[in-house]
Rosetta silent file (secondary structure, phi, psi, omega in degrees, C-alpha in Angstrom):
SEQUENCE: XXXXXXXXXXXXXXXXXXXXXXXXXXXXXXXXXXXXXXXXXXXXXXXXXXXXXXXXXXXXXXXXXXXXXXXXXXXXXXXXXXXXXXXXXXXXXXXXXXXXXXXXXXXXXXXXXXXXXXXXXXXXXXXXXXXXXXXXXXXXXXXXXXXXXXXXXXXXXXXXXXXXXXXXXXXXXXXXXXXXXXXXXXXXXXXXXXXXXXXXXXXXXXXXXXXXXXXXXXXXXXXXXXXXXXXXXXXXXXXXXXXXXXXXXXXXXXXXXXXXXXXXXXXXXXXXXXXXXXXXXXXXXXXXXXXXXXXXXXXXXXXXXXXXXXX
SCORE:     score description
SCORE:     0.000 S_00000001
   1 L     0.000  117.017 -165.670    0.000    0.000    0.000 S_00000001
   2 L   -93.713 -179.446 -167.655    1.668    3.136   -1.451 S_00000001
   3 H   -79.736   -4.068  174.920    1.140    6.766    0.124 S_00000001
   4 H   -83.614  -32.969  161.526   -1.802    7.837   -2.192 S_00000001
   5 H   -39.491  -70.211  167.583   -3.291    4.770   -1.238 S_00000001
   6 H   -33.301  -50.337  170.547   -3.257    6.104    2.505 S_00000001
   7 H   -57.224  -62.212  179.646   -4.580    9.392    1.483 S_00000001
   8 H   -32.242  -73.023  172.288   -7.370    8.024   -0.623 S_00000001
   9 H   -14.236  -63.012 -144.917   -8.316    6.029    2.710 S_00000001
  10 H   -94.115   21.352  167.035   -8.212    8.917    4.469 S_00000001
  11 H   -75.078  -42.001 -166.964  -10.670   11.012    2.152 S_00000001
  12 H   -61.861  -53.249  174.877  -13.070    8.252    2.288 S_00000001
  13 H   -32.718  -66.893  163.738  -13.134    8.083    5.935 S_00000001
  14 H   -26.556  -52.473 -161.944  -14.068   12.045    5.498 S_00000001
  15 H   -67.199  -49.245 -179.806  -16.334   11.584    3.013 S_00000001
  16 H   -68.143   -9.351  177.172  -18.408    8.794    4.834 S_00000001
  17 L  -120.734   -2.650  158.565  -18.718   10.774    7.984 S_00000001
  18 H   -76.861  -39.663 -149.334  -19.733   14.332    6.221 S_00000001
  19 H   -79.712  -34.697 -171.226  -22.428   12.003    5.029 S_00000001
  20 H   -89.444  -49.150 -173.364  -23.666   10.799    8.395 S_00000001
  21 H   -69.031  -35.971 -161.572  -23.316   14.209   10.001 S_00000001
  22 H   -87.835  -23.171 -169.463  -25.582   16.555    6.841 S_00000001
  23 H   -77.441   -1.254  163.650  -28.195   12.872    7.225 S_00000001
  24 H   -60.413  -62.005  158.984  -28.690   14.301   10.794 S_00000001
  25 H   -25.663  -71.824 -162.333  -30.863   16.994    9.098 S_00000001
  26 H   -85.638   -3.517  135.802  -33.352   15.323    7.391 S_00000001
  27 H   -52.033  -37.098 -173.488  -33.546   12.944   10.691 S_00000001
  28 L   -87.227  132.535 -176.214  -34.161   15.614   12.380 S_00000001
  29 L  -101.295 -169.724  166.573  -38.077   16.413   14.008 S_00000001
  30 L   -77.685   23.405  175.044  -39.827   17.845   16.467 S_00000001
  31 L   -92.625  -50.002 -152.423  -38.499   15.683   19.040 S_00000001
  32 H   -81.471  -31.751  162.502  -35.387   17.962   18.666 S_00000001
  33 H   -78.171  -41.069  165.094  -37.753   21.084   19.788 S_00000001
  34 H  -101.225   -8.087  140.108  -38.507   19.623   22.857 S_00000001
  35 H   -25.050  -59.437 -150.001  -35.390   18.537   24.057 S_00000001
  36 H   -63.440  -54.483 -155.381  -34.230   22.054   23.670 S_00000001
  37 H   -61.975  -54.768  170.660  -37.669   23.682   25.207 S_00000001
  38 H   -60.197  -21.017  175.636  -37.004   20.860   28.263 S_00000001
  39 H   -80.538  -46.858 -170.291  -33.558   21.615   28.724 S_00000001
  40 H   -60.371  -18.033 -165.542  -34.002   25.690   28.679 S_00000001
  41 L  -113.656  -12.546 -176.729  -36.822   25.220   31.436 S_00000001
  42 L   -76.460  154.450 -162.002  -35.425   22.695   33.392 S_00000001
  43 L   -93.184  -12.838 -169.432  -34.331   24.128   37.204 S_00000001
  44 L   -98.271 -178.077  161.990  -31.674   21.106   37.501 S_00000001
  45 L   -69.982  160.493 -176.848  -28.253   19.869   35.347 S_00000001
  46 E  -117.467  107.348 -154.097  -28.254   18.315   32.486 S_00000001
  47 E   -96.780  134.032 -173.224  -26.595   15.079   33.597 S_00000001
  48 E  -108.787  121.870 -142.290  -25.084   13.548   30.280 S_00000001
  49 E  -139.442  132.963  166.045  -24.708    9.638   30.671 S_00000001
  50 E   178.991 -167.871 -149.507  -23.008    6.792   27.879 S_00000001
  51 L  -148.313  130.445 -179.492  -20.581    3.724   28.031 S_00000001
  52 L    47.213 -127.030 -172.462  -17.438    3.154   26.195 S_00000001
  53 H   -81.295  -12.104  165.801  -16.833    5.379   23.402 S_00000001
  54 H   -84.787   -7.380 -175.060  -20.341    7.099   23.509 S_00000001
  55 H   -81.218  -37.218 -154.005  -19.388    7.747   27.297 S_00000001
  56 H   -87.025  -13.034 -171.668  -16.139    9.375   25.847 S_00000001
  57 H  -104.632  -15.362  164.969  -17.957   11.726   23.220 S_00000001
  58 H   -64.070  -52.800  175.617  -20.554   12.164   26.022 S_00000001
  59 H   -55.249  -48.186  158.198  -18.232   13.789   28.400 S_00000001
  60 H   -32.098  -59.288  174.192  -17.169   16.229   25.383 S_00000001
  61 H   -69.806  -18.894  175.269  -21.041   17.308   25.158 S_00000001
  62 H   -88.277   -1.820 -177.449  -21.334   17.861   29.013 S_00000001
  63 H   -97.571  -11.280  166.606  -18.523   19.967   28.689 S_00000001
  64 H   -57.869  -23.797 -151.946  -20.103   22.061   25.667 S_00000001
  65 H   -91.653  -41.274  175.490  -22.917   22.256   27.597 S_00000001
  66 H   -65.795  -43.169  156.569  -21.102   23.853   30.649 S_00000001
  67 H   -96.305   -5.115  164.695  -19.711   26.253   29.031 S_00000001
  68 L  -127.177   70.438  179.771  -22.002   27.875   27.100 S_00000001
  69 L    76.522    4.095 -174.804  -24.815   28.352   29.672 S_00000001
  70 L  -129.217   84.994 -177.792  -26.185   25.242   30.178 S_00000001
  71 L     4.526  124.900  143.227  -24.859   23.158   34.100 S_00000001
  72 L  -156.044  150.779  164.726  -23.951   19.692   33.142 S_00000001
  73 L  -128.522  162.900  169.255  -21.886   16.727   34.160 S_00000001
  74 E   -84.865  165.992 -178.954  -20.976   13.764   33.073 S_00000001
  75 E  -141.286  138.721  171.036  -22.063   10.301   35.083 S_00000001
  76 E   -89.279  166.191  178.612  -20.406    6.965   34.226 S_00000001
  77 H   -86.647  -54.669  175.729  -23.063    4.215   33.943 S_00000001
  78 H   -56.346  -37.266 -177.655  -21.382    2.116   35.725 S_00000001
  79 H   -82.582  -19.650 -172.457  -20.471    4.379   38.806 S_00000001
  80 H   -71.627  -29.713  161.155  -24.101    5.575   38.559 S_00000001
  81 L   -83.472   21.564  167.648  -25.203    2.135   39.383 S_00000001
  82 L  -127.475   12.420  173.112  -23.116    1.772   42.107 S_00000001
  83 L   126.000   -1.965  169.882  -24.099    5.050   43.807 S_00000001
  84 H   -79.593  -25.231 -170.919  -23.671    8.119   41.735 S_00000001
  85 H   -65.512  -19.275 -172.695  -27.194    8.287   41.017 S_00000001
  86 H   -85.226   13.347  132.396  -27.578    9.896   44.753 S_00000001
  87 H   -69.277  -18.691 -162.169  -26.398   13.143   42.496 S_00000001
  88 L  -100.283  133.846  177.394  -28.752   13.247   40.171 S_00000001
  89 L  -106.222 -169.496 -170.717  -32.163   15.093   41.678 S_00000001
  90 L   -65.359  -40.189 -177.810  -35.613   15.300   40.304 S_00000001
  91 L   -47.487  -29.262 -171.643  -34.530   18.734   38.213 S_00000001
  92 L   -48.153  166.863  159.620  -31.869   16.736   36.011 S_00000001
  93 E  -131.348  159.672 -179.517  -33.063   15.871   32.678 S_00000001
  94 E  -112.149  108.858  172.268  -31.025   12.943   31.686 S_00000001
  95 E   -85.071  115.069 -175.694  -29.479   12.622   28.462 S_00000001
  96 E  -116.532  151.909 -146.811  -28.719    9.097   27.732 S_00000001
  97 E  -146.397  112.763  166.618  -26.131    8.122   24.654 S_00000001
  98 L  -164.795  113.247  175.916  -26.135    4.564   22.971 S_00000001
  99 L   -47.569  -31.455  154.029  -25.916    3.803   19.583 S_00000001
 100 L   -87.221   -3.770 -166.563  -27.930    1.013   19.897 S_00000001
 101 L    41.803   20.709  176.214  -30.013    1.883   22.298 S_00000001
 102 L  -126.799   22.862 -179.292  -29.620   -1.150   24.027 S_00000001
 103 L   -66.458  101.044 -176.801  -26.141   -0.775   26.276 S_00000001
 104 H   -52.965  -41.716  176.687  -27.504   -2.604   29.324 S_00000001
 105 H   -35.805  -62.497  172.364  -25.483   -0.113   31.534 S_00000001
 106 H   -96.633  -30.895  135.769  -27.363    2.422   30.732 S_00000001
 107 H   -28.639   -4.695  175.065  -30.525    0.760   30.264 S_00000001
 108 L  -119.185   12.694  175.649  -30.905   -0.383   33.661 S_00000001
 109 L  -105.847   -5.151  172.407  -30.740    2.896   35.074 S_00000001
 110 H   -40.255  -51.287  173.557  -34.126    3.583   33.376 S_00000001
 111 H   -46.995  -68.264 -176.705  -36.366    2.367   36.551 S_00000001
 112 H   -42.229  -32.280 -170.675  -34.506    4.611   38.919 S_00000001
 113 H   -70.157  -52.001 -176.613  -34.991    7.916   36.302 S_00000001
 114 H   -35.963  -59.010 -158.552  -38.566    6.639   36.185 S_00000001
 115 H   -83.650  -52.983 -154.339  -39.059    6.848   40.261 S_00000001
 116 L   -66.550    4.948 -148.224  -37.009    9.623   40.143 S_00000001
 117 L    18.232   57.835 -174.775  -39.382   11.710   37.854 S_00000001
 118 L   -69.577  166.964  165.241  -36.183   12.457   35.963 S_00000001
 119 E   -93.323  154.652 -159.229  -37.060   14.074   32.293 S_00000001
 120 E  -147.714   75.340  173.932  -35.190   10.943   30.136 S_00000001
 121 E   -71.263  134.748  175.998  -33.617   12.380   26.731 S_00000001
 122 E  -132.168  121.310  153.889  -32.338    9.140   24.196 S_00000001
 123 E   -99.504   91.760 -160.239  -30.017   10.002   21.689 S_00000001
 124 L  -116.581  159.434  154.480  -29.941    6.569   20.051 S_00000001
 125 L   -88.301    4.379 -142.661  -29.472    5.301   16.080 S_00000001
 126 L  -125.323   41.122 -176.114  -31.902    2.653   16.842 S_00000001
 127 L    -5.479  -34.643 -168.204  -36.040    4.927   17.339 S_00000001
 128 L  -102.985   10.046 -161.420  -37.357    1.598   18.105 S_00000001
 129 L   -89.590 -179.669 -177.214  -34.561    0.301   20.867 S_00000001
 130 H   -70.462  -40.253  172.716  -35.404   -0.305   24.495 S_00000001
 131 H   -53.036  -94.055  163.363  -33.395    3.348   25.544 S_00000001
 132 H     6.302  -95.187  166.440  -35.740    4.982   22.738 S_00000001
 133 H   -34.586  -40.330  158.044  -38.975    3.769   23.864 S_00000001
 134 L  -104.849   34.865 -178.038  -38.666    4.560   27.467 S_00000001
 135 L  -121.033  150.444 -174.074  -36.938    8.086   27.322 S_00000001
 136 L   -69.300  -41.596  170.299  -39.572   10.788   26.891 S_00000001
 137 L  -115.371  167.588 -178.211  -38.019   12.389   23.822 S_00000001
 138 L  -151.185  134.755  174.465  -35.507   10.178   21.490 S_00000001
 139 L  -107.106  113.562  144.526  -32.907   12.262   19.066 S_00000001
 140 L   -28.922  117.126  170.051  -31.965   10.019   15.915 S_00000001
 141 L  -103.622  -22.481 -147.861  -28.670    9.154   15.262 S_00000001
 142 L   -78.342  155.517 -166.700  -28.532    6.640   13.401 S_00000001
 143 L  -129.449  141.924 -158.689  -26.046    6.261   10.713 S_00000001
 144 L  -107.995   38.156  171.138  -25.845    4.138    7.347 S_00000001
 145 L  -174.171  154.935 -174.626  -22.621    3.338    7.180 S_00000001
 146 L  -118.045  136.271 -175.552  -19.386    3.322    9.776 S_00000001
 147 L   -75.957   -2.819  150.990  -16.265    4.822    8.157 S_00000001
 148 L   -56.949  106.303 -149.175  -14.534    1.412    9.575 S_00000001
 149 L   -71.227  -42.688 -174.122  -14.402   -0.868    6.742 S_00000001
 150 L   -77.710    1.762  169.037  -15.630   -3.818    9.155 S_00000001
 151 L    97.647    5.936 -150.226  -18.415   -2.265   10.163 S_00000001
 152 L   -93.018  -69.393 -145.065  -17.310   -2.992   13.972 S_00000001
 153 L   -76.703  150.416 -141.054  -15.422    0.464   15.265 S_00000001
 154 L   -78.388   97.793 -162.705  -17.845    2.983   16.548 S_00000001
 155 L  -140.230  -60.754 -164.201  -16.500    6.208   14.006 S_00000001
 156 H   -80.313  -24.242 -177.010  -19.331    7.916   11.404 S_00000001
 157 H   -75.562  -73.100 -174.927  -21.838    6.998   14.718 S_00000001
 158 H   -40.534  -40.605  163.689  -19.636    8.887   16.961 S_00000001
 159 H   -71.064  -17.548  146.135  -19.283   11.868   15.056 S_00000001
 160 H   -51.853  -57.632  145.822  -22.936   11.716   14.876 S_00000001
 161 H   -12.894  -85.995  151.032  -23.289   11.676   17.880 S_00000001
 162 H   -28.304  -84.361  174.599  -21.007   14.699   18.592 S_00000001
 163 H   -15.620  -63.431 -175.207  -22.694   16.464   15.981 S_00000001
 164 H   -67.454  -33.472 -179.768  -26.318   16.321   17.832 S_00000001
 165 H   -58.807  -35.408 -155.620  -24.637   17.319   20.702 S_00000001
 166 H  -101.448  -25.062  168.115  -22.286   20.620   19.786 S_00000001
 167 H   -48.109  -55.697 -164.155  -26.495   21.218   17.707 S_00000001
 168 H   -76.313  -24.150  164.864  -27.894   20.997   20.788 S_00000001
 169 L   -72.376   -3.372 -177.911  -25.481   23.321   22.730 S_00000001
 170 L   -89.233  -84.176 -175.558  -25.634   25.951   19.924 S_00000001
 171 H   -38.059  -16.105 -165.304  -29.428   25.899   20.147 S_00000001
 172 H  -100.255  -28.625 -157.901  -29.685   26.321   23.457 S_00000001
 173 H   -75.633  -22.212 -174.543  -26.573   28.944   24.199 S_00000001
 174 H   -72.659  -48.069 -165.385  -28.633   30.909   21.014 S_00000001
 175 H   -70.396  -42.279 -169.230  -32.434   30.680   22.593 S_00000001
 176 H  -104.462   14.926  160.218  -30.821   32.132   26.076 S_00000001
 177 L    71.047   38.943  154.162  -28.778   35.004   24.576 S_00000001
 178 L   -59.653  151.441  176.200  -24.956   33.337   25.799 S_00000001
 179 L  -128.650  148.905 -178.863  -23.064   36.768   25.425 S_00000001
 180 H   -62.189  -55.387  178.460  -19.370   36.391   24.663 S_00000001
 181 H   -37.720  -55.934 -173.588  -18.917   38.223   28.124 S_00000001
 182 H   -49.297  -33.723 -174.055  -20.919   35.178   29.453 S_00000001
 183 H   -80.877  -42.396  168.803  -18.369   32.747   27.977 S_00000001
 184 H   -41.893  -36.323 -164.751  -15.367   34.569   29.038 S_00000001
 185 H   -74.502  -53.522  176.710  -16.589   34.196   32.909 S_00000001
 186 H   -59.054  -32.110  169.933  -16.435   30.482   32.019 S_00000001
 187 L  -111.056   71.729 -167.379  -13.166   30.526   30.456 S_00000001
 188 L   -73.403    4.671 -177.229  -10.937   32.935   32.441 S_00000001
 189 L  -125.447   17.860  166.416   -7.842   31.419   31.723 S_00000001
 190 L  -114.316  179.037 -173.754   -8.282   31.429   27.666 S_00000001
 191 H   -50.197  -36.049 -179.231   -8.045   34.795   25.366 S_00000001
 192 H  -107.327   12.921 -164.514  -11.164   35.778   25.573 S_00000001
 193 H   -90.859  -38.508 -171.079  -11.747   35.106   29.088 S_00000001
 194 H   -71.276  -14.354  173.029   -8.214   37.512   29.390 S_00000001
 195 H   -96.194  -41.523 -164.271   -9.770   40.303   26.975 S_00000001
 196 H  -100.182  -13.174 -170.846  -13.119   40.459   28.339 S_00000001
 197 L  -120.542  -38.539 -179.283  -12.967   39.806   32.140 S_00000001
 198 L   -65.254  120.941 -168.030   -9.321   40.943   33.031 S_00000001
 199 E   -84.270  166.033  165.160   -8.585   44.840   33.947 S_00000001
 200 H   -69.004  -54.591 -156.810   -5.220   46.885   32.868 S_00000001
 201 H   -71.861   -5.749 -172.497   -4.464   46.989   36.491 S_00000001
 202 H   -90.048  -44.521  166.690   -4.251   42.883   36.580 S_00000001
 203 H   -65.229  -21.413 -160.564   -1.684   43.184   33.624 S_00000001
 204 L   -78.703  155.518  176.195    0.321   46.170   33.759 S_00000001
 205 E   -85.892  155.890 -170.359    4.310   46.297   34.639 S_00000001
 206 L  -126.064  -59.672 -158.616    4.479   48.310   37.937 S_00000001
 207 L  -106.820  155.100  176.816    7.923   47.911   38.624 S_00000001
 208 L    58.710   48.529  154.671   11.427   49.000   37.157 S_00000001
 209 L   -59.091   85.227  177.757    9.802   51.769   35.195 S_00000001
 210 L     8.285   18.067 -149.167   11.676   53.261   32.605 S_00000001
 211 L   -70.394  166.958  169.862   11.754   56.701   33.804 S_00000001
 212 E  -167.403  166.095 -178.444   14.095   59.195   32.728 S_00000001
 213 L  -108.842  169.380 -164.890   14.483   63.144   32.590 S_00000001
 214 L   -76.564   -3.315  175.606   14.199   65.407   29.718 S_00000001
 215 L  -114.987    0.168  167.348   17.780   66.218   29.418 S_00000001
 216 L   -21.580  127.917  126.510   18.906   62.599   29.458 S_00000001
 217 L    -7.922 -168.472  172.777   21.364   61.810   26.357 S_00000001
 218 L  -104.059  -62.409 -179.750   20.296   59.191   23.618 S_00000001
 219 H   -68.155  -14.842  157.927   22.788   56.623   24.658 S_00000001
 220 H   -70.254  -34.727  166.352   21.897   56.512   28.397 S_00000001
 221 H   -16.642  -60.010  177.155   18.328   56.408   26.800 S_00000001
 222 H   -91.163   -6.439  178.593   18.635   53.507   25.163 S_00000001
 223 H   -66.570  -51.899  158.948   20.583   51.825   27.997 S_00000001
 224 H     7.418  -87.033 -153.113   17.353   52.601   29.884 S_00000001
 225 H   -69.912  -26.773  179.955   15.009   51.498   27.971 S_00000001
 226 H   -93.219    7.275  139.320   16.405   47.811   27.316 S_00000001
 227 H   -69.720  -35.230  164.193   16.965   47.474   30.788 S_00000001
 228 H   -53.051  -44.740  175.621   13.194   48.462   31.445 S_00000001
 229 L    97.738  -15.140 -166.779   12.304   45.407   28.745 S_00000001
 230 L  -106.475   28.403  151.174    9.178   47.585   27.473 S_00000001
 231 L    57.157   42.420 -174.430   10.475   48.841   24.256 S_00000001
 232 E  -156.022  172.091  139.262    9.795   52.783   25.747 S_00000001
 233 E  -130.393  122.612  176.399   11.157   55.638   28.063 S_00000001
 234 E  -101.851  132.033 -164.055    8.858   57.781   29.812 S_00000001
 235 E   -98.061  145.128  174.217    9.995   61.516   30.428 S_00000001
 236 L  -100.421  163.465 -172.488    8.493   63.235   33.347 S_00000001
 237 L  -148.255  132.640  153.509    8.141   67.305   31.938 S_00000001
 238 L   -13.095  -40.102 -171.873    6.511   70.296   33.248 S_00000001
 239 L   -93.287  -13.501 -178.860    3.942   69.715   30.717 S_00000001
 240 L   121.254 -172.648 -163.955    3.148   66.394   31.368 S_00000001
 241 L   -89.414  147.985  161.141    4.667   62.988   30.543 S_00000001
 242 E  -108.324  159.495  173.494    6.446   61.999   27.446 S_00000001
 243 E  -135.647  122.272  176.409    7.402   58.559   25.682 S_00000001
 244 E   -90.114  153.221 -162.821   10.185   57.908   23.588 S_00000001
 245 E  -142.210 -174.463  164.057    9.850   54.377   21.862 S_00000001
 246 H   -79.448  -40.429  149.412   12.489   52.343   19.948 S_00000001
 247 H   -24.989  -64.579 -160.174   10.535   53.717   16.812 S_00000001
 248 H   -72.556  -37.956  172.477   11.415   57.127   17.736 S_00000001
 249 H   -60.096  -52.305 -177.677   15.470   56.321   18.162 S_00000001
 250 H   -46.251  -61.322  179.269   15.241   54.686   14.699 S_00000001
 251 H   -40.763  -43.943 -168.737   13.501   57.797   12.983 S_00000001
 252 H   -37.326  -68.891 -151.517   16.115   59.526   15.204 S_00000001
 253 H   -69.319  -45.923 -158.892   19.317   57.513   13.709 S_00000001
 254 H   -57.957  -23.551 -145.203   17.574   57.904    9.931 S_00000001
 255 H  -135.272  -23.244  163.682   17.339   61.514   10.148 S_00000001
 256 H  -123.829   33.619 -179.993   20.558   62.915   11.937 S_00000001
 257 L    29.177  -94.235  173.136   22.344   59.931   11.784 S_00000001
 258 L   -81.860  -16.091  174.711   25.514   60.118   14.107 S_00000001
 259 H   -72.211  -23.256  156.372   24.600   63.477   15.414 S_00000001
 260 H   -18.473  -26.318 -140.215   21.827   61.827   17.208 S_00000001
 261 H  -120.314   25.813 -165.795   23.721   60.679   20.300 S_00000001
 262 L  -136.063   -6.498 -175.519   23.881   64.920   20.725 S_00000001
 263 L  -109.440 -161.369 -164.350   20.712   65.406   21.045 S_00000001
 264 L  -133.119  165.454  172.192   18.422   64.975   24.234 S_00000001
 265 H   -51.362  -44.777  172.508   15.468   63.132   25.285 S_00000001
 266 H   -42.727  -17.263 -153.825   12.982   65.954   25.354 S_00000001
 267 H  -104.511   -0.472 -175.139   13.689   66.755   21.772 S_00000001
 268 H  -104.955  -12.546 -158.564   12.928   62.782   20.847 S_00000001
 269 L   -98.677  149.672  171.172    9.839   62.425   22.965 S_00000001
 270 L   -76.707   93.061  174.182    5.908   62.255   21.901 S_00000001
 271 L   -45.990  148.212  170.806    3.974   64.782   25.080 S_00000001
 272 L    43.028   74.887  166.992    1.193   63.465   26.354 S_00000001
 273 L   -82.785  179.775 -157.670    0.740   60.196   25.023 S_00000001
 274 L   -98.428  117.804 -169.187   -2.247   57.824   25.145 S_00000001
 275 L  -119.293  167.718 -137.793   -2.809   56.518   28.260 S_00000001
 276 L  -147.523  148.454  166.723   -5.762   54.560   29.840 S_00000001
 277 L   -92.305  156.420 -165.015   -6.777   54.271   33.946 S_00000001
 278 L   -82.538    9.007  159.022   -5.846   51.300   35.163 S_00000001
 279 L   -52.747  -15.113  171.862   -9.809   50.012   35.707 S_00000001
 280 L   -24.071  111.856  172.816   -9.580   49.666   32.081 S_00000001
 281 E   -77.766  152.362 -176.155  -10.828   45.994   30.357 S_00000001
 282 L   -61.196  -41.221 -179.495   -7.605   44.499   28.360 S_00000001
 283 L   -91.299   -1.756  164.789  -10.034   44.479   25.391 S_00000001
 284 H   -67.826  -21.226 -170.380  -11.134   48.241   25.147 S_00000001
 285 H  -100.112    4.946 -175.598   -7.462   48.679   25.639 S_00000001
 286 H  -102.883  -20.872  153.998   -6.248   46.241   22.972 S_00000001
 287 H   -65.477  -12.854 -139.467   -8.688   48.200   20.857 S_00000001
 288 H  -126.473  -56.308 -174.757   -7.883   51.165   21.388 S_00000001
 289 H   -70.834   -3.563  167.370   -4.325   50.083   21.188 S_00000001
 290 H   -96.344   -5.203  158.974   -5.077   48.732   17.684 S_00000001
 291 H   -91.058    9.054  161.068   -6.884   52.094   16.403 S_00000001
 292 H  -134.702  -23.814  175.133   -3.488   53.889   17.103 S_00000001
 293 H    95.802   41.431 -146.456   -1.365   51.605   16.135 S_00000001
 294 L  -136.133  170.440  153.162    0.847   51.267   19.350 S_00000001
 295 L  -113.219  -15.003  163.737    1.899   48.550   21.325 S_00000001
 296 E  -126.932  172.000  175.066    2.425   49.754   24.585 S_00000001
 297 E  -154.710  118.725  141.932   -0.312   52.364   27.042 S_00000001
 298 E   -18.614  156.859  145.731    0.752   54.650   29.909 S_00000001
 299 E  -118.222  133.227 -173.656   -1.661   53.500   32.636 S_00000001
 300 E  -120.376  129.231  149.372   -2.678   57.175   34.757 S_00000001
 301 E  -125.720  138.796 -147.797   -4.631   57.149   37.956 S_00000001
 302 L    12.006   59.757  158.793   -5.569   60.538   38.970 S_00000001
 303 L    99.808  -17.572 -172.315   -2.796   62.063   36.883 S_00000001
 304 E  -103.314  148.795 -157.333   -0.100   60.208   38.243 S_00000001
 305 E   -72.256  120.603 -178.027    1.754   57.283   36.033 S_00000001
 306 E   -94.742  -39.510 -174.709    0.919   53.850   37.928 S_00000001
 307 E  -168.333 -173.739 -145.655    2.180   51.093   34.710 S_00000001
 308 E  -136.073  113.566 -170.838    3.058   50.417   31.962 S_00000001
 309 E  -121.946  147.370 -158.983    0.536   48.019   29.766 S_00000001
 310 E  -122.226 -177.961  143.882    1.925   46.279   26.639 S_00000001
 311 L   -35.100    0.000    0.000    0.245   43.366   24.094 S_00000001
């Protein structure tokens, strides 16, 4: 088997599992509106439940679900019949995940949802399986071909799977108006949790501030500034503060060339440059700092220079 041979493979494998994921559309009914309608009203989690590799694409969907507005965990089937089930209250709605709808594991937790007057969501391939029949709504899964040539490993049904899931977490984060702010609370340690939730004062350099006076030289200037590390100098003035950049030495050296190192800071510096308080969010200030075209911002609280905040 040569290396086109590989490729081909792995287009088919593609091909056969776009195909399973766009036949989720024309499976899909009005079963698929009241899932959504039960999940947006229900007061409990949306405890997400499956067994071997639908347990593994199941944890993936409780964590879609969790972050974009809607409480869920995952439950093994197995631990839930051994005592996890004392988590789940009457509010849950239970999402249950089996391609076959017959994975005894999770089929035999069916009584207990029953006394529990859990709501009992089946996302099955099989409309007619035993999960299917006793879950109050049933989502269609099923798929008519596995991109495994033997038919055994669980692959275009798993991505189905996945598919109804990252649907159903769209729909729902859409119906309650998730706000990007909203997601950011949930992810405070990714980019947009650090643009949208995070202040200039959590970011800013404080210490070993560049400072310098207005009759400084060039070359103590620049010794300065790459010991500060912030690609600046800030001049205190009569008039207010100035910033000298690494920009501004180049234009410097272009335009008097060696006579440069003769001149003084004051006569190199921008006055009053744009600065920000440091209550500031990182992304009005990464905007702001992208509408001027700068890379670093003074931070000023009542007039006086506090940091220094960079990209």
């Amino acid at each position: 088997m040569n290396k086109t041979d590989y490729q081909s493979i792995a287009r088919q494998v593609f091909a056969t599992e776009a195909k399973a994921v766009a036949d989720l559309s024309e499976q899909l009914d009005e079963q698929f509106v009241s899932v959504v309608e039960a999940m947006l009203v229900g007061r409990g989690k949306v405890v997400v439940c499956g067994m071997g590799k639908s347990g593994i694409i199941g944890k993936k969907i409780a964590a879609t679900f969790a972050s974009t507005g809607t409480p869920s965990f995952f439950m093994h089937p197995g631990e839930a019949y051994h005592g996890d089930l004392g988590m789940v209250t009457p509010d849950d709605v239970f999402l249950a995940l089996s391609n076959s709808g017959e994975t005894q594991e999770v089929v035999k937790l069916v009584p207990f949802l029953r006394d529990n007057q859990n709501t009992l969501i089946a996302m099955t391939g099989n409309p007619h399986s035993s999960l299917a029949k006793a879950a109050h709504w049933h989502l269609n899964i099923a798929v008519h071909q596995e991109a495994c040539p033997l038919q055994l490993a669980p692959t275009s049904s798993t991505t189905a799977t996945l598919a109804m899931g990252d649907a159903l977490a769209v729909t729902l984060m859409q119906a309650r108006g998730f706000a990007p702010e909203e997601f950011a609370r949930f992810h405070p340690g990714g980019s947009l949790g650090r643009r949208l939730l995070r202040r200039v004062a959590d970011e800013m350099q404080t210490s070993n501030l560049p400072l310098t006076e207005p009759h400084e030289d060039v070359l103590s200037l620049i010794n300065r500034m790459s010991r500060g590390g912030l690609g600046l100098a800030i001049v205190s003035t009569e008039q207010g503060m100035g910033v000298i950049t690494d920009g501004d030495i180049r234009r410097a050296l272009e335009q008097y060339g060696e006579k440069v190192f003769s001149h003084r800071a004051q006569e190199l510096m921008t006055l009053h440059p744009t600065s920000v308080p440091p209550d500031t969010r990182v992304e009005d200030a990464l905007a702001l700092m992208e509408q001027r075209q700068i890379t670093r911002l003074l931070v000023v609280s009542d007039g006086q220079l506090v940091g220094v905040f960079k990209k």
